[in-house]
Every structure is written in C-alpha cells, then in structure tokens.
C-alpha positions, 0 to 999 in steps of 0.5 A: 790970125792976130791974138785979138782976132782968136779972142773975138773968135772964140767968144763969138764961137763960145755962144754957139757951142755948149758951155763944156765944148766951149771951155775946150775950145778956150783952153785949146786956143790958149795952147796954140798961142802958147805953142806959136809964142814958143815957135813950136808948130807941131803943137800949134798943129795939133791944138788946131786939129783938136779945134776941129775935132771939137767943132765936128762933135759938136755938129754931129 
C-alpha cells in the first residue's frame, strides 16, 4: 500500500476511533513506514498485528 494511500487511511480511520486509539493507530502506521523503509519485516509484522489489536479493542 503506497504512503499516500496509509495516510488517507488513517485519517479516514481516526474519525471512526476515539481520539487516544486513534493516536496509537498513527504512531503505529508511522512504525511500519519506518520498519518497511528500512526493509525489516518482522517490525513491519508486528506494527500491523498491533493494528489489528487496536481495531479489535476497539470494537469490543
């Protein structure tokens, strides 16, 4: 997924979650784009798996 299409997604996303989930989310896709510049997956891994994570607290 291009930068510009993570960016649009999170903002889109920040309106749907409250404002402390939604800070998580930005610092974690922040994570990933610095994990995936830097080529090192297992980060890039775990910073989606923590996406998930916030998206199922919040949903619960």
């Amino acid at each position: 997924m291009s930068r510009i299409a993570r960016v649009a997604l999170c903002g889109c996303l920040m309106f749907a979650l409250s404002a402390q989930a939604g800070s998580r989310l930005a610092e974690t896709l922040e994570q990933a784009d610095a994990a995936f510049a830097q080529g090192d997956w297992p980060s890039y891994r775990d910073a989606y798996a923590q996406l998930a994570r916030i998206f199922h607290q919040k949903n619960e």
